[in-house]
mmJSON file of the N, C-alpha and C atoms, coordinates in Angstrom:
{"data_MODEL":{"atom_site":{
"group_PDB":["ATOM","ATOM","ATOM","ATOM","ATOM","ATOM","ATOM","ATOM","ATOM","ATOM","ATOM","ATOM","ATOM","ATOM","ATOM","ATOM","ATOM","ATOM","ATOM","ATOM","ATOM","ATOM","ATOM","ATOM","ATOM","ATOM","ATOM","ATOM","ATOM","ATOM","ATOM","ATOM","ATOM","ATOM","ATOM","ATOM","ATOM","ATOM","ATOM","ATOM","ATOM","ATOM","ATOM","ATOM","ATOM","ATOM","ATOM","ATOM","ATOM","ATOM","ATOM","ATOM","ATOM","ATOM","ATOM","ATOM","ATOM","ATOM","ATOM","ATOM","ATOM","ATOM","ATOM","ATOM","ATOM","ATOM","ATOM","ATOM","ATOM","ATOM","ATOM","ATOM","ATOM","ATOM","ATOM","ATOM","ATOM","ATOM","ATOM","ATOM","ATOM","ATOM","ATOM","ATOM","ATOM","ATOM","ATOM","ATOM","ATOM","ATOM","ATOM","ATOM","ATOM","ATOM","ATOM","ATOM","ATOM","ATOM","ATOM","ATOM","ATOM","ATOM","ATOM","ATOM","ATOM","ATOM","ATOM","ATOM","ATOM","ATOM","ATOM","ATOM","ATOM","ATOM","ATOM","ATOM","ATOM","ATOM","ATOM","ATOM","ATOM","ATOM","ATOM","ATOM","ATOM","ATOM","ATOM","ATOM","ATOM","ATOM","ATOM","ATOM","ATOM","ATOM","ATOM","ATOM","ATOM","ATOM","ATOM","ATOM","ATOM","ATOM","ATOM","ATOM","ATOM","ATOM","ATOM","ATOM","ATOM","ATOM","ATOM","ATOM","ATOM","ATOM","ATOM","ATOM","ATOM","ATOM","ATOM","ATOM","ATOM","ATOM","ATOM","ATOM","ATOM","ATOM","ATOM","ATOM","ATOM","ATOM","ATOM","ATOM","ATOM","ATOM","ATOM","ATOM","ATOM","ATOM","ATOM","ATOM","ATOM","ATOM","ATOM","ATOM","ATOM","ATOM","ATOM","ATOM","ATOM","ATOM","ATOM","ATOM"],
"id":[1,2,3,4,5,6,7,8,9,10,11,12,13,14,15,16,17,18,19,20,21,22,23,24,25,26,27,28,29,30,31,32,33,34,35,36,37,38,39,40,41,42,43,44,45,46,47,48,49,50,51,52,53,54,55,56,57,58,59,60,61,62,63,64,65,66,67,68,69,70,71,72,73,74,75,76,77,78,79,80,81,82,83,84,85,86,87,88,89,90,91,92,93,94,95,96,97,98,99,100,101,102,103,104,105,106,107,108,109,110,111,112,113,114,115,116,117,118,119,120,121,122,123,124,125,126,127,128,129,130,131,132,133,134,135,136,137,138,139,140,141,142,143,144,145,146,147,148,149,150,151,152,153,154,155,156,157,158,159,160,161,162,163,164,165,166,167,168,169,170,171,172,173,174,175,176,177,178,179,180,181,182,183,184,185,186,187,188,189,190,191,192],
"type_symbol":["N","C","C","N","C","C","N","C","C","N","C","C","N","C","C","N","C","C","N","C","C","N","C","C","N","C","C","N","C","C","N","C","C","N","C","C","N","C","C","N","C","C","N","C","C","N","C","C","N","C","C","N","C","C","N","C","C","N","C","C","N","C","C","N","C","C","N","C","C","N","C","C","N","C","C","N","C","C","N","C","C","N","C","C","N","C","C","N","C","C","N","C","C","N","C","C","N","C","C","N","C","C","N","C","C","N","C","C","N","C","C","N","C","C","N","C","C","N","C","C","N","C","C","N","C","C","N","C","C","N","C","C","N","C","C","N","C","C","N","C","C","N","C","C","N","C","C","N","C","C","N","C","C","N","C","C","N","C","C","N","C","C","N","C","C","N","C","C","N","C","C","N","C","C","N","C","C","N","C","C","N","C","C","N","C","C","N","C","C","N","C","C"],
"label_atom_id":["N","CA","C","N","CA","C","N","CA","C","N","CA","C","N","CA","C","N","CA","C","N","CA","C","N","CA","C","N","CA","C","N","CA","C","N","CA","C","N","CA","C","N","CA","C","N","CA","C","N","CA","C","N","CA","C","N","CA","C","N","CA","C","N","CA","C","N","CA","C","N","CA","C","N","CA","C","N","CA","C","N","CA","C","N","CA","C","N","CA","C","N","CA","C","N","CA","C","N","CA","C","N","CA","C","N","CA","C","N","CA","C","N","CA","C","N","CA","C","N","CA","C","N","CA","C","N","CA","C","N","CA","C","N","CA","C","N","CA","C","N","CA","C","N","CA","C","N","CA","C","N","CA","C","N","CA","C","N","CA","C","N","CA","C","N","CA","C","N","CA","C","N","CA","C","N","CA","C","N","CA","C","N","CA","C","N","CA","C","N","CA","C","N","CA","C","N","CA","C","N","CA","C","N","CA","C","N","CA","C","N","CA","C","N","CA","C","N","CA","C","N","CA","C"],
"label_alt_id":[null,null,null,null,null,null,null,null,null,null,null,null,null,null,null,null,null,null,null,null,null,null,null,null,null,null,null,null,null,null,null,null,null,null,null,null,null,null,null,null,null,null,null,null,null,null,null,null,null,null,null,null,null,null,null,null,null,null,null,null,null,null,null,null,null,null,null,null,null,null,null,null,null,null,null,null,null,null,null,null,null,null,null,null,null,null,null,null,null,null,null,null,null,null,null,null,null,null,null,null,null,null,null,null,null,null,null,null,null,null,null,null,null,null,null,null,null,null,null,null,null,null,null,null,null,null,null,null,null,null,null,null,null,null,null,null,null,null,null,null,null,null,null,null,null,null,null,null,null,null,null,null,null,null,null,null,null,null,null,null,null,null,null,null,null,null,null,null,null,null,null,null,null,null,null,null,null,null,null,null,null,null,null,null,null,null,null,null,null,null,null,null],
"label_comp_id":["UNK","UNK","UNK","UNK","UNK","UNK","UNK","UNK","UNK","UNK","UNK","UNK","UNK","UNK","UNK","UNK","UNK","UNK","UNK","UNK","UNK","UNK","UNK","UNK","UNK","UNK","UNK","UNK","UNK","UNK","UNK","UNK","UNK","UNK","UNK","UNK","UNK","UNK","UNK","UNK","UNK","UNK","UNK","UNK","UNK","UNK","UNK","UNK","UNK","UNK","UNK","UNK","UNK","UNK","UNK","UNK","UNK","UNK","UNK","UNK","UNK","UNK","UNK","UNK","UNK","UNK","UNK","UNK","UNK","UNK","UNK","UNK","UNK","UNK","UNK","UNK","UNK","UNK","UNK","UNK","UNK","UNK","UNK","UNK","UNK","UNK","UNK","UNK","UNK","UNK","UNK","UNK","UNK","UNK","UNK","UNK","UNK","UNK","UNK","UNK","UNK","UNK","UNK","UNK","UNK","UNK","UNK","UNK","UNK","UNK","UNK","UNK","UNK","UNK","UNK","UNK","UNK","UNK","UNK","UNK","UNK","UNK","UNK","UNK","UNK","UNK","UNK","UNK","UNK","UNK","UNK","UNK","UNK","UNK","UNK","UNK","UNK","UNK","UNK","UNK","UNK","UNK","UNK","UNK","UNK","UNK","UNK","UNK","UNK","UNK","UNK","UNK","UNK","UNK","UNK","UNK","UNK","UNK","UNK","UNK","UNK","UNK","UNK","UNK","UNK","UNK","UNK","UNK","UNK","UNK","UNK","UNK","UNK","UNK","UNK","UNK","UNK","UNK","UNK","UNK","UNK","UNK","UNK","UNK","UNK","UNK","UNK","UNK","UNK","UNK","UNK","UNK"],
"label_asym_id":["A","A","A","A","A","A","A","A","A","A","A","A","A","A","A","A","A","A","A","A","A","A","A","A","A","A","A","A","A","A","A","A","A","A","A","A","A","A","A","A","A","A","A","A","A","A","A","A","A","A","A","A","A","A","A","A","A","A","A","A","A","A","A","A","A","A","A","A","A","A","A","A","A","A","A","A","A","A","A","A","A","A","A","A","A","A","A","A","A","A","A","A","A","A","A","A","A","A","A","A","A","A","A","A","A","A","A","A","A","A","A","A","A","A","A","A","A","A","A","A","A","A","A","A","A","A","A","A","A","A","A","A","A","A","A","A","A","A","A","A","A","A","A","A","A","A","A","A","A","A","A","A","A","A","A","A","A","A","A","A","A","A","A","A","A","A","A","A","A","A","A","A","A","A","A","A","A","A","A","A","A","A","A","A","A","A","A","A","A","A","A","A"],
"label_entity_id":["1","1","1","1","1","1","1","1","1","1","1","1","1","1","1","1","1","1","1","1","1","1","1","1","1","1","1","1","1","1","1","1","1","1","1","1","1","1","1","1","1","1","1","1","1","1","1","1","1","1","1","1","1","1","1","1","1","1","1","1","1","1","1","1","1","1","1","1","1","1","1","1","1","1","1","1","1","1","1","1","1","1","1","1","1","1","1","1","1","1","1","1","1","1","1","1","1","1","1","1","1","1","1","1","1","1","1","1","1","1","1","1","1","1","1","1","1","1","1","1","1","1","1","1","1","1","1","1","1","1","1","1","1","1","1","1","1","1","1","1","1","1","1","1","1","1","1","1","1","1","1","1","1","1","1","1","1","1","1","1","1","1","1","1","1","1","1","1","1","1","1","1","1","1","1","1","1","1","1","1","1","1","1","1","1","1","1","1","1","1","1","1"],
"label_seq_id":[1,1,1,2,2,2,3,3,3,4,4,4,5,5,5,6,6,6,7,7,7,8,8,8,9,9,9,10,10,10,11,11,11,12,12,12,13,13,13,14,14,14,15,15,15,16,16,16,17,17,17,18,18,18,19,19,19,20,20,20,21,21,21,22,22,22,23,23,23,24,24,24,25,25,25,26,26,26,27,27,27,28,28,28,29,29,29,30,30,30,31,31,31,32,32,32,33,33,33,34,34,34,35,35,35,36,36,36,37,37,37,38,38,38,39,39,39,40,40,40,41,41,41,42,42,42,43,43,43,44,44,44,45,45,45,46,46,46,47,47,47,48,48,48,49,49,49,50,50,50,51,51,51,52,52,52,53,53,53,54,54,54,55,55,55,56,56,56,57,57,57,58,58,58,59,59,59,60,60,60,61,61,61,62,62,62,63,63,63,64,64,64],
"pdbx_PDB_ins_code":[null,null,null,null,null,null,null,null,null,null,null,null,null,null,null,null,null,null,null,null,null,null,null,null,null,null,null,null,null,null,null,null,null,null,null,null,null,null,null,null,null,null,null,null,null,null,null,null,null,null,null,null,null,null,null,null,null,null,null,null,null,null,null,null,null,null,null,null,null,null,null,null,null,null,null,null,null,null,null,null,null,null,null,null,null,null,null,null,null,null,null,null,null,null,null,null,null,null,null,null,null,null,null,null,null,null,null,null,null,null,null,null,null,null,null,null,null,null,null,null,null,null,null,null,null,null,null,null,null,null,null,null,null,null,null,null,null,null,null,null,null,null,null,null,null,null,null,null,null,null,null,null,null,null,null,null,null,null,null,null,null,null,null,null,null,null,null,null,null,null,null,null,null,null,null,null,null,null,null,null,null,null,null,null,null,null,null,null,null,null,null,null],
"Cartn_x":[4.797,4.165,2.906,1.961,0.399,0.364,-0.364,-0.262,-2.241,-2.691,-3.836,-4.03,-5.222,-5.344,-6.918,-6.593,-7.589,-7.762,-8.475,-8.985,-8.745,-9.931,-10.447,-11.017,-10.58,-10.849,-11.221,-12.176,-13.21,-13.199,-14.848,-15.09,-15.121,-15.57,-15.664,-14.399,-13.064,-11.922,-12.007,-12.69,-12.653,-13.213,-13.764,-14.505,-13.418,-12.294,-11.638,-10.014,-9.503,-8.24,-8.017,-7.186,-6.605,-5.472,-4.809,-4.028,-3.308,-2.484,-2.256,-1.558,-2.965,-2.184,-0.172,-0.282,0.968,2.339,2.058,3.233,2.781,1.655,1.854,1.045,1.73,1.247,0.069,-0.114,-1.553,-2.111,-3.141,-4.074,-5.368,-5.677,-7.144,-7.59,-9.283,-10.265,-11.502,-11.136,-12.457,-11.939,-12.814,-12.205,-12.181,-11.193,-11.053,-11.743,-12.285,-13.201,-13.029,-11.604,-11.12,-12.228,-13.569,-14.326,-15.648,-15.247,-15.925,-14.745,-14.309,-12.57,-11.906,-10.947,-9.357,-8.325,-8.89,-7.563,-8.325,-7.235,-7.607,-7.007,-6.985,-6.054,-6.449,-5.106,-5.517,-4.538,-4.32,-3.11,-2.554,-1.738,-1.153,-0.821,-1.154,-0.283,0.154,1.127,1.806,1.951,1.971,1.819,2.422,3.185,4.035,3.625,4.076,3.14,3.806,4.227,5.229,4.11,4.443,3.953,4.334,3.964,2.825,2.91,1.851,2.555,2.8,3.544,4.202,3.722,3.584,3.152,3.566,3.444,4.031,2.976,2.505,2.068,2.37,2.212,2.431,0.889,0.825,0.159,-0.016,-0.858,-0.672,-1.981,-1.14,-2.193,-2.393,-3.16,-3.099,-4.314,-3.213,-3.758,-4.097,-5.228,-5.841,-5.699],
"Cartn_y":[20.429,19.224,18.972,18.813,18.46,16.823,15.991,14.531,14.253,13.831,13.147,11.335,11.016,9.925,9.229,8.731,8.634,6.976,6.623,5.485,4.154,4.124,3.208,2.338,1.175,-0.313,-1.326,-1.057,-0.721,0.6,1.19,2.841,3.029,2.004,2.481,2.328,2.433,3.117,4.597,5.275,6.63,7.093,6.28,6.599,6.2,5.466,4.745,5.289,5.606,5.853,7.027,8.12,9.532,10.017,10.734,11.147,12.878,13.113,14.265,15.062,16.414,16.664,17.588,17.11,18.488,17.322,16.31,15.301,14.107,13.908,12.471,11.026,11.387,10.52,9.949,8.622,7.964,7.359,7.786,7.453,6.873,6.129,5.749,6.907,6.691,7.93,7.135,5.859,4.86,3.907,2.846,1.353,0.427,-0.26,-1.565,-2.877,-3.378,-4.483,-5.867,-6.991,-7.492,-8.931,-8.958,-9.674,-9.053,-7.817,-6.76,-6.433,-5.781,-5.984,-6.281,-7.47,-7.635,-6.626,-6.319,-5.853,-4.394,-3.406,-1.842,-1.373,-1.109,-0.796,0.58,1.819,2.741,3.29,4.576,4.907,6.256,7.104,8.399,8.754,10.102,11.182,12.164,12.58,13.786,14.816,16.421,16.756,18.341,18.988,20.165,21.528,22.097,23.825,24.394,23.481,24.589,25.146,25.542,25.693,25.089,24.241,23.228,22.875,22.204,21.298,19.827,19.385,17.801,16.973,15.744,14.538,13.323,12.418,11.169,10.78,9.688,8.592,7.046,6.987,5.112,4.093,2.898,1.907,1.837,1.632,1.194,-0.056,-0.848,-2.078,-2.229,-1.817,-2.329,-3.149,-4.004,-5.773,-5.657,-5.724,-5.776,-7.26],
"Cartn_z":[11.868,11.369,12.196,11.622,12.303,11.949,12.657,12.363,12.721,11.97,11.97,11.49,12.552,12.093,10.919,10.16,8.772,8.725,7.78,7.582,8.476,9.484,10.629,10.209,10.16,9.726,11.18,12.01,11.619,12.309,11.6,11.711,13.221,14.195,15.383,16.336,15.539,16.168,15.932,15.098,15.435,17.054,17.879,18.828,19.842,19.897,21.055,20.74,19.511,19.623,19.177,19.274,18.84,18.584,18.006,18.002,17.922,18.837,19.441,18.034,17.735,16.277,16.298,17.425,17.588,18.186,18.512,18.669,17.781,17.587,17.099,17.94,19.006,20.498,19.869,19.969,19.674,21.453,21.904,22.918,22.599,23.904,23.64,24.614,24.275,24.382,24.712,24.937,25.137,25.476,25.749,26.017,25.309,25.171,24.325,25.022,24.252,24.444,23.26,23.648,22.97,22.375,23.042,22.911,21.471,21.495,20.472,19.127,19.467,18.154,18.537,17.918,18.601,17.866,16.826,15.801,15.252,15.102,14.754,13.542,12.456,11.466,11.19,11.217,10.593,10.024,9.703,9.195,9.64,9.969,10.819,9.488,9.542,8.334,9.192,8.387,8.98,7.836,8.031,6.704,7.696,6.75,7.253,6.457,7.351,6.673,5.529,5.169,4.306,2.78,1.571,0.33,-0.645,-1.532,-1.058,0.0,1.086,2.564,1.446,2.567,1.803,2.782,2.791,3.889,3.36,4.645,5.125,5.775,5.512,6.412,6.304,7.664,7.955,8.304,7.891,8.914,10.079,11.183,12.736,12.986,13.167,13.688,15.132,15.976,17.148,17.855,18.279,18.316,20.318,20.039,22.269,22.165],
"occupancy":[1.0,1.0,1.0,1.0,1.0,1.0,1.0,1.0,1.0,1.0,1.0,1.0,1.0,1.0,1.0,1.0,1.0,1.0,1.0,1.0,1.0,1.0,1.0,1.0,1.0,1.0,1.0,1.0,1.0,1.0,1.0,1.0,1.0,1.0,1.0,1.0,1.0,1.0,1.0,1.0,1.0,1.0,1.0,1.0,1.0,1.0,1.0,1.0,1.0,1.0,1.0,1.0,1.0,1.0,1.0,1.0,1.0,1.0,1.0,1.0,1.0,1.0,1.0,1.0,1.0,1.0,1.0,1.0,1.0,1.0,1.0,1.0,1.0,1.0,1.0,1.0,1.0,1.0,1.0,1.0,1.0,1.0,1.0,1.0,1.0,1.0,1.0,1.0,1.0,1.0,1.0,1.0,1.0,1.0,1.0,1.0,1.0,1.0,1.0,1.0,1.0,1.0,1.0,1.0,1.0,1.0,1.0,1.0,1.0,1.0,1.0,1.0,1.0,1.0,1.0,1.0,1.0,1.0,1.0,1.0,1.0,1.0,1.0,1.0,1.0,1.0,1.0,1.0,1.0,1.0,1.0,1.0,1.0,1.0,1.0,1.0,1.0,1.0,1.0,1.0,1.0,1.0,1.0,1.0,1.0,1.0,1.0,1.0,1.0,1.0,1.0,1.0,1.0,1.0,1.0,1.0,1.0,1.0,1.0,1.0,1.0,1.0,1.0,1.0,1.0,1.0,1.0,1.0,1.0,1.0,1.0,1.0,1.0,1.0,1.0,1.0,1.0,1.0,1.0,1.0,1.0,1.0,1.0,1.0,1.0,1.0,1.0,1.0,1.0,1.0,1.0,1.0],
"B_iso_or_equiv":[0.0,0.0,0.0,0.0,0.0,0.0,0.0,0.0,0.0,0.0,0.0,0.0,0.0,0.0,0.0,0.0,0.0,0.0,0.0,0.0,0.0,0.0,0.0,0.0,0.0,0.0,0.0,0.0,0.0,0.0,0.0,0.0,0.0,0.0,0.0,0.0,0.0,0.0,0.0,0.0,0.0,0.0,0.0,0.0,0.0,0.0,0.0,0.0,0.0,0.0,0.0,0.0,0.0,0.0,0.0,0.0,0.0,0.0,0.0,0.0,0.0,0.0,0.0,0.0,0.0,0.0,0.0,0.0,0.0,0.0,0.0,0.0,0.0,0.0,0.0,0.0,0.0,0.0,0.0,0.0,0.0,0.0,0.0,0.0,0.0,0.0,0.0,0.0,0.0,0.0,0.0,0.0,0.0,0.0,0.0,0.0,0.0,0.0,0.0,0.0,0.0,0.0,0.0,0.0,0.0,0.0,0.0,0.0,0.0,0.0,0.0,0.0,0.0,0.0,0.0,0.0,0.0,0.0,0.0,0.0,0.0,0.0,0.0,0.0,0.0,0.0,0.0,0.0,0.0,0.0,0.0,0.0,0.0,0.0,0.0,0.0,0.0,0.0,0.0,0.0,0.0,0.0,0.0,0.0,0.0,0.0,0.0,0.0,0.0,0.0,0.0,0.0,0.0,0.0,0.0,0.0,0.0,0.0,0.0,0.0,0.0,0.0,0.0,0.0,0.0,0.0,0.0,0.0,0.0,0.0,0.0,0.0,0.0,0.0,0.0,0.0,0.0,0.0,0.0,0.0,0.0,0.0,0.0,0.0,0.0,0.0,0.0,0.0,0.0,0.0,0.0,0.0],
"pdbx_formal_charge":[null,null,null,null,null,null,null,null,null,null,null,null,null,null,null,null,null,null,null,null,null,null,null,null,null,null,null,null,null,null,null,null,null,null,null,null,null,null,null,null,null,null,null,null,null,null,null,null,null,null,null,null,null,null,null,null,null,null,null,null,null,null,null,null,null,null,null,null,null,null,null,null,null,null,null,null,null,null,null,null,null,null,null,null,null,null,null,null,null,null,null,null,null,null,null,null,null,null,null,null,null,null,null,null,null,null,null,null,null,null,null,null,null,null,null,null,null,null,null,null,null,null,null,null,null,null,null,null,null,null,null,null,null,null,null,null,null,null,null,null,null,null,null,null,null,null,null,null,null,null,null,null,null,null,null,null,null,null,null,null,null,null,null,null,null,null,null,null,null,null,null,null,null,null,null,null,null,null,null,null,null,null,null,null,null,null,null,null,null,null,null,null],
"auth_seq_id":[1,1,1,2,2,2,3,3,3,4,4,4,5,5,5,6,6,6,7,7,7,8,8,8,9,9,9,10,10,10,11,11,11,12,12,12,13,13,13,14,14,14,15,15,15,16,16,16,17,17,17,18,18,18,19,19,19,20,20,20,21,21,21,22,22,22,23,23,23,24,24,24,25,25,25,26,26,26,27,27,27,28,28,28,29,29,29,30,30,30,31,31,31,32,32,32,33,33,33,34,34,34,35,35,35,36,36,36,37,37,37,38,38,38,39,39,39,40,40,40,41,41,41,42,42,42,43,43,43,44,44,44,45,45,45,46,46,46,47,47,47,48,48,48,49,49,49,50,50,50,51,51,51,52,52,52,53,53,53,54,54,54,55,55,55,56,56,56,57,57,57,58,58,58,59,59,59,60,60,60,61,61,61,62,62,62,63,63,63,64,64,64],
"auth_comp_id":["UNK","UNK","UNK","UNK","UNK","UNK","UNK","UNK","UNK","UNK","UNK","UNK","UNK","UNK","UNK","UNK","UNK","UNK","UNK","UNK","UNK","UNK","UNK","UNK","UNK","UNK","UNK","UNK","UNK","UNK","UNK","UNK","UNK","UNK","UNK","UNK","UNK","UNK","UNK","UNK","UNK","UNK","UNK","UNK","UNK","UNK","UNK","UNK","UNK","UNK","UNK","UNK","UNK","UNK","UNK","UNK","UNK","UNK","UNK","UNK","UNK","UNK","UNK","UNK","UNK","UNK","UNK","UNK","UNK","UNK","UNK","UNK","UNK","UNK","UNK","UNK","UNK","UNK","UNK","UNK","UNK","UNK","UNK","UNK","UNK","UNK","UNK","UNK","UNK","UNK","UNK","UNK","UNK","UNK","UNK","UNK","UNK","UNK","UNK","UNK","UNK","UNK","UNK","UNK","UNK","UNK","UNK","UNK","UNK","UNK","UNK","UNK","UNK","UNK","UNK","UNK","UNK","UNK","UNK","UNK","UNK","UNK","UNK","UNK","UNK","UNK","UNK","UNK","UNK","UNK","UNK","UNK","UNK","UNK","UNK","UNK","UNK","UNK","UNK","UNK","UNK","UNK","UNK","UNK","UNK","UNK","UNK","UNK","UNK","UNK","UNK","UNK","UNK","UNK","UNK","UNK","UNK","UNK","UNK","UNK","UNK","UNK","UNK","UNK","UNK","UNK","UNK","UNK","UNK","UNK","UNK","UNK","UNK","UNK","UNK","UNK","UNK","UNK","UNK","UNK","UNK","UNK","UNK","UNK","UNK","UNK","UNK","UNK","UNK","UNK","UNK","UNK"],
"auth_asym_id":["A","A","A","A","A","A","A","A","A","A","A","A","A","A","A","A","A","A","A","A","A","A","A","A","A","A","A","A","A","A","A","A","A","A","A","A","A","A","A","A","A","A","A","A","A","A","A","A","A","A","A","A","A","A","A","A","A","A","A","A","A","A","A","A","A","A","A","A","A","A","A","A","A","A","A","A","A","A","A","A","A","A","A","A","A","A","A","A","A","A","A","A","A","A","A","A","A","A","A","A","A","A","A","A","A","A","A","A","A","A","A","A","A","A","A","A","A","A","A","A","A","A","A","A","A","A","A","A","A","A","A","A","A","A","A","A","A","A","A","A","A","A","A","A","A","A","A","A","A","A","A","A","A","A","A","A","A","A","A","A","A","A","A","A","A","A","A","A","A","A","A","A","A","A","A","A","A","A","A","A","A","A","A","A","A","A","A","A","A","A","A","A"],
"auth_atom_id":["N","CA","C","N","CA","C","N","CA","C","N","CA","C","N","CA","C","N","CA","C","N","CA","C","N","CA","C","N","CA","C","N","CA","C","N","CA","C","N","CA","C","N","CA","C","N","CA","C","N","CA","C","N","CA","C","N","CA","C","N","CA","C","N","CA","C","N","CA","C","N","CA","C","N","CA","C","N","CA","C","N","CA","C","N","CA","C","N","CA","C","N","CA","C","N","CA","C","N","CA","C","N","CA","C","N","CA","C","N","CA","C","N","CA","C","N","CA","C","N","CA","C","N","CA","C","N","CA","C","N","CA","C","N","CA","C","N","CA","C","N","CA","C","N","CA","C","N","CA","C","N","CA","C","N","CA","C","N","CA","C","N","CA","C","N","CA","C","N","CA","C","N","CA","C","N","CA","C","N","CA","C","N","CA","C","N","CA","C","N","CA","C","N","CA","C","N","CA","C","N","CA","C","N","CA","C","N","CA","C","N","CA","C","N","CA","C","N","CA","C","N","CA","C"],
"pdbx_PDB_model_num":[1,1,1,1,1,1,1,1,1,1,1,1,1,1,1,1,1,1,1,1,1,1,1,1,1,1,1,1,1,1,1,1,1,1,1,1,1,1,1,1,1,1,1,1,1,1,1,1,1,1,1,1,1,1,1,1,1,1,1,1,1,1,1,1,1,1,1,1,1,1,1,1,1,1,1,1,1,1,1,1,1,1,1,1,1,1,1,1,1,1,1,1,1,1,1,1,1,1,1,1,1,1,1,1,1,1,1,1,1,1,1,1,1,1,1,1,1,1,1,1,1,1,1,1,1,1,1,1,1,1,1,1,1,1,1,1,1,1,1,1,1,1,1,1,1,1,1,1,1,1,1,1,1,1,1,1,1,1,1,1,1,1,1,1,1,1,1,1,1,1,1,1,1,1,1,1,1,1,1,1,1,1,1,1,1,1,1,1,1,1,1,1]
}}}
């Protein structure tokens, strides 16, 4: 299973949060600045090798 993260509400969480395509693990990669965004919305997919691959994803809100 590979896991990526997609649609950043706003776009400049692509620059501060990540996610590890081989566990999942979500990290920051920058700093949060709760006076600049308080709130992050994006969404994790997960999607497996098989033929077709199949996938799952969830919501993640994270609130600084």
């Amino acid at each position: 299973v590979t896991y990526t993260a997609t649609n950043f509400i706003p776009q400049s969480g692509r620059h501060v949060i990540a996610v590890n395509p081989e566990t999942g693990d979500i990290v920051l990669i920058g700093s949060l600045d709760f006076e600049e965004v308080s709130i992050f919305d994006f969404r994790i997919e997960a999607r497996d090798k098989g033929w077709p691959p199949l996938s799952g994803h969830c919501s993640v809100e994270l609130e600084v």
